[in-house]
GUBA-68114 format. One record per residue (C-alpha): residue number from 1; z, x, y. Coordinates in Angstrom, 3 decimals, always signed. Layout:
! residues N
REC   resi         c3         c1         c2
REC    NUM          Z          X          Y
...
***
This chain:
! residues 227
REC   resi         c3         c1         c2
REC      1     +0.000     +0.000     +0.000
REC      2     -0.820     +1.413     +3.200
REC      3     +1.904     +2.427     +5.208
REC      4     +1.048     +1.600     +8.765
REC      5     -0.172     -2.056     +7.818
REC      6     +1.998     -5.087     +9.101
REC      7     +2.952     -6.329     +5.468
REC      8     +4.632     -3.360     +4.504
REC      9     +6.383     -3.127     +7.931
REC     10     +7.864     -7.063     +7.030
REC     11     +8.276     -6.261     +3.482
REC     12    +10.194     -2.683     +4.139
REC     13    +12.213     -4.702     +6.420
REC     14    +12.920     -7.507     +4.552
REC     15    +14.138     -5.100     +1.490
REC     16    +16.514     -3.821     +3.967
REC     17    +18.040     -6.766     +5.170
REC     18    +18.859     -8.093     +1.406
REC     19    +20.321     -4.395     +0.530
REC     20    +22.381     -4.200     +3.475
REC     21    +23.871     -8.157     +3.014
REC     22    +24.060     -7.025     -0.950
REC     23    +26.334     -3.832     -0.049
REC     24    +28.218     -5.834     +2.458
REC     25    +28.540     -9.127     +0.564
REC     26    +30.207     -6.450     -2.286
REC     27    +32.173     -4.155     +0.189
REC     28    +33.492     -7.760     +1.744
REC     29    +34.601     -9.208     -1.827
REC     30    +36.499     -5.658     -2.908
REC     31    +38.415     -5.608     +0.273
REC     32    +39.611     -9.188     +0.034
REC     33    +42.351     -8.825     -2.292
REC     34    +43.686     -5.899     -0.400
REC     35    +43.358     -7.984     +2.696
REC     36    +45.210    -11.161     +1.565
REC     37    +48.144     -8.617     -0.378
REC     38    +48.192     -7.334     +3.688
REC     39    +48.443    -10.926     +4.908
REC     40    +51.277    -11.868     +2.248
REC     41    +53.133     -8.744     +3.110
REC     42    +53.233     -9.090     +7.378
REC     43    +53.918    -12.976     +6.484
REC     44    +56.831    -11.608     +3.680
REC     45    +58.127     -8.844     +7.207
REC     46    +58.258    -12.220     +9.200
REC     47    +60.833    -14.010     +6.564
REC     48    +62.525    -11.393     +6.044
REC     49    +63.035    -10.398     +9.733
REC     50    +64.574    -13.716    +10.352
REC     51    +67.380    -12.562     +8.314
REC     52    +67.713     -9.534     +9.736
REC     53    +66.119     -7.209     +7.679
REC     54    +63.683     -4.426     +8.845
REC     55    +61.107     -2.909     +6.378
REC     56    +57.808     -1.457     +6.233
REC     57    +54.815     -2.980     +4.637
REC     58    +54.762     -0.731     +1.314
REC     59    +58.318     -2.179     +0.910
REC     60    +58.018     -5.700     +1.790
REC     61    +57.228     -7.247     -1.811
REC     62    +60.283     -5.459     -3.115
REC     63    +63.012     -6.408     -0.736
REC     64    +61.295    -10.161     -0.262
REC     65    +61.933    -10.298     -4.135
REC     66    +65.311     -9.090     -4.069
REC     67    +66.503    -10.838     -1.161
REC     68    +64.855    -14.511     -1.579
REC     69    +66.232    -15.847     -4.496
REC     70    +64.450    -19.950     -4.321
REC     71    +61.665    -21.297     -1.998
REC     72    +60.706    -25.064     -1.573
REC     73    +59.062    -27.600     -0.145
REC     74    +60.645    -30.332     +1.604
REC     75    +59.914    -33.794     +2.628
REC     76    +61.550    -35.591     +6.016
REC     77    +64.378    -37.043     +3.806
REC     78    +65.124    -33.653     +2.592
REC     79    +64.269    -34.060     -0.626
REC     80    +62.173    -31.350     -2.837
REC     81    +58.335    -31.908     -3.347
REC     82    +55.694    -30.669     -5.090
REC     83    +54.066    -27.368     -3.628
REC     84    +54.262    -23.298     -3.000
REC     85    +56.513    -22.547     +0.329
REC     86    +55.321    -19.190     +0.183
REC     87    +51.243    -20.289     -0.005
REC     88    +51.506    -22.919     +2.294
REC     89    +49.764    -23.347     +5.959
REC     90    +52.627    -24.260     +7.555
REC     91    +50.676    -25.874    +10.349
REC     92    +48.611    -28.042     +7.414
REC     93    +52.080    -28.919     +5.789
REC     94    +53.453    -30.113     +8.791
REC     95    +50.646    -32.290     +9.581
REC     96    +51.837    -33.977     +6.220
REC     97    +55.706    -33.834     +7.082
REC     98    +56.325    -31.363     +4.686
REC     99    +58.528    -28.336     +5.633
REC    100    +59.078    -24.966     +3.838
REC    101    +62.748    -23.579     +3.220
REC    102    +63.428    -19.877     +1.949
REC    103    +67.175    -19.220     +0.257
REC    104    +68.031    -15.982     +0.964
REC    105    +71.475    -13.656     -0.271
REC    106    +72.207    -11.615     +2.121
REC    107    +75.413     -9.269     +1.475
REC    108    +76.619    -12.411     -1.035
REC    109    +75.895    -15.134     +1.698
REC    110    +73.307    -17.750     +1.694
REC    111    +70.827    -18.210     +4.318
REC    112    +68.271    -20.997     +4.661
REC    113    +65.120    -19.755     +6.243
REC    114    +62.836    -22.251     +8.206
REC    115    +59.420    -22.149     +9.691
REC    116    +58.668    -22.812    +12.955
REC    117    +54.840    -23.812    +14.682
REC    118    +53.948    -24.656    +18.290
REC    119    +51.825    -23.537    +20.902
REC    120    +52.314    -21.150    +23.856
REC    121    +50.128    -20.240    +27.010
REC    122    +47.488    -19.058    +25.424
REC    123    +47.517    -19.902    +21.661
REC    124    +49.458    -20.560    +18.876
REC    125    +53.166    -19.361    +18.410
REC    126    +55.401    -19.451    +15.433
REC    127    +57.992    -17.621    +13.802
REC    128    +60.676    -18.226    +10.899
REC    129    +64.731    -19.360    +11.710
REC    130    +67.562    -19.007     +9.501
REC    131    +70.613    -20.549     +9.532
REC    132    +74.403    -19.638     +7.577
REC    133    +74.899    -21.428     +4.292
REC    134    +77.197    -24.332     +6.586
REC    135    +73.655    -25.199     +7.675
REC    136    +74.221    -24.976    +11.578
REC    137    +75.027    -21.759    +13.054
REC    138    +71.671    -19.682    +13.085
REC    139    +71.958    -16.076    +11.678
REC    140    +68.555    -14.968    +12.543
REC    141    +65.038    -15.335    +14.313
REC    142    +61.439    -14.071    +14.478
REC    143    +58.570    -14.962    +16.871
REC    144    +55.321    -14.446    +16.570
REC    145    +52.393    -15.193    +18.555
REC    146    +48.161    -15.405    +18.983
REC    147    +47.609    -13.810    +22.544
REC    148    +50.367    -14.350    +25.203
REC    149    +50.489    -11.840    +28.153
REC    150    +51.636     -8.324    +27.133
REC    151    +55.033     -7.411    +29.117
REC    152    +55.590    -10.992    +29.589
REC    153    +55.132    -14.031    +27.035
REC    154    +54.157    -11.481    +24.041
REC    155    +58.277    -10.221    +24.335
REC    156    +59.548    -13.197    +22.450
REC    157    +58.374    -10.783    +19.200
REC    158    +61.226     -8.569    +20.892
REC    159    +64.662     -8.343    +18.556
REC    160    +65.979     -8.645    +22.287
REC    161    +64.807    -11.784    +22.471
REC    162    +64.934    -13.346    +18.781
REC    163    +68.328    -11.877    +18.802
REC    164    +70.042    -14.013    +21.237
REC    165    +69.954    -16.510    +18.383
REC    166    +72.574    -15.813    +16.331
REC    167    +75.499    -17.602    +16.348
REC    168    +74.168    -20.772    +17.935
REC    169    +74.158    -23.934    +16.780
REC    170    +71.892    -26.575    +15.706
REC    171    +73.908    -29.427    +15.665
REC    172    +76.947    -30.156    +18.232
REC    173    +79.690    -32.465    +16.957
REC    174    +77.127    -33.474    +14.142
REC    175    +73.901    -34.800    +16.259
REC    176    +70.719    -32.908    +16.284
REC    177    +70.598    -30.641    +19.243
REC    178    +67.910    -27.652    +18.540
REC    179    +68.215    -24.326    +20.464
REC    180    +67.354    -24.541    +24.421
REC    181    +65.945    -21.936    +25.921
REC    182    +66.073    -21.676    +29.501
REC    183    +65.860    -19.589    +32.531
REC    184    +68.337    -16.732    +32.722
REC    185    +70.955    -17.922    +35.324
REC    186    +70.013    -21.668    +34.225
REC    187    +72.839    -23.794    +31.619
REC    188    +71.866    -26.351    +29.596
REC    189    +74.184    -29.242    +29.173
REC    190    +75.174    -30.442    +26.175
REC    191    +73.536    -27.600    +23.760
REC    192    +73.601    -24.248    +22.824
REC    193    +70.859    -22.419    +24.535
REC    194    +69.560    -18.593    +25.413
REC    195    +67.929    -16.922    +28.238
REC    196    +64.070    -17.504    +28.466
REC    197    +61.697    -14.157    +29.150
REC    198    +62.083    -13.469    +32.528
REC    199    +58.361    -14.053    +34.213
REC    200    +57.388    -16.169    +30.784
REC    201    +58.377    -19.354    +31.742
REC    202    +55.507    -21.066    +29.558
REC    203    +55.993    -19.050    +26.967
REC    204    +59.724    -19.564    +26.691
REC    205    +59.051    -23.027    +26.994
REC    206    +56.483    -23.569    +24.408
REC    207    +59.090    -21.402    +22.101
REC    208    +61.972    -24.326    +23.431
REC    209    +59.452    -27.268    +22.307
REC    210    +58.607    -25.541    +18.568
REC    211    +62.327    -24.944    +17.680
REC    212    +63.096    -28.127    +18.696
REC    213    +59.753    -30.337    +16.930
REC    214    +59.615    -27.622    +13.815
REC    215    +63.380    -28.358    +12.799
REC    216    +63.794    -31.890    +13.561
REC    217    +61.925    -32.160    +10.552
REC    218    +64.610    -30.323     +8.586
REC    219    +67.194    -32.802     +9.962
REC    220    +67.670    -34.686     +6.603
REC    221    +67.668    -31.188     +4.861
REC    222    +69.866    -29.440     +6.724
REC    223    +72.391    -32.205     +6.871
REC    224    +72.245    -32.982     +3.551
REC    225    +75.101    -30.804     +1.053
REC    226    +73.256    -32.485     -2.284
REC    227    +70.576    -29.995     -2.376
***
């Protein structure tokens, strides 16, 4: 076939388009298991980070198996249903009111992780909350989020922010109260609360609304001892 003619320019081409999609159609498929065993891992950092635990990547699978003894499903009633806490889209399962719940042993004490979902100024927020085995005071936090404004919004992933958590309380003299989160200098009656990030007002509040909508649906669950 001659060289310089226009049908072996298209069919040179045309070889080298399906080669290249071939080689990375195959490079895509071998990466994706290490990709999702990356994905599990950051998500496995961001439970255990709400109980206070710090490790690496290399040892997350370890300590999230040592640590987290039972995972679950729950509905609004607080009752167990069907499903993999772990695997689930936790924006998906609260579209259908169910909630994920992590029990964790930390130094012989229970914990009861949550997930949390919302939005912030710029995308979507969430993060994982756990609370002491009397179901109430928080231990821990973590915060994650999409794209808010470095040195601003983006310091809720801070452990000088998430920390401010501990030792609050859900629930005041029984009723359902969440977390508020307000600006620093500010009060909020009736609740627990914690200082905002100063110059992320938006972000601090979108934080405020996704405590406060993720674990009213863990009301029945977390006030229920027949679990």
């Amino acid at each position: 076939m001659n060289r310089d003619s226009n049908i072996y320019t298209i069919l040179y081409a045309s070889v080298m388009v399906v080669l290249v999609a071939v080689v990375l159609a195959f490079t895509s498929q071998s990466l994706k298991s290490f990709q999702k065993e990356n994905e599990e891992n950051d998500k496995r950092q961001q439970i255990l980070r709400s109980i206070n635990v710090q490790v690496s990547a290399n040892e997350a699978k370890a300590k999230f198996g040592e640590l987290i003894e039972d995972s679950f499903l729950v509905d609004e009633q607080g009752a167990k249903v069907e499903g993999d806490a772990f695997a689930a889209d936790v924006v998906k399962a609260f579209e259908k009111h169910t909630y994920p719940v992590f029990v964790a042993r930390v130094d012989g004490q229970v914990k009861y992780i949550m997930a949390l979902s919302g939005a912030g100024l710029w995308g979507a927020l969430w993060g994982y909350i756990s609370v002491n085995d009397d179901r109430n005071t928080i231990y821990g936090a973590d915060f994650s989020h999409a794209g808010e404004t470095p040195g601003l919004g983006a310091e809720i992933v801070l452990p000088t922010f998430s920390g401010r958590f501990a030792g609050k309380r859900i629930f005041i003299e029984n009723e359902f109260k969440s977390v508020a989160i307000v600006k620093p200098g500010k009060s909020a009656a009736g609740q627990d609360y914690v200082d905002g990030i100063s110059g992320g007002t938006i972000t601090s509040q979108g934080v405020d609304k996704m405590i406060f909508d993720s674990l009213h649906g863990y009301v029945r669950f977390l006030t229920s001892q027949n679990q």
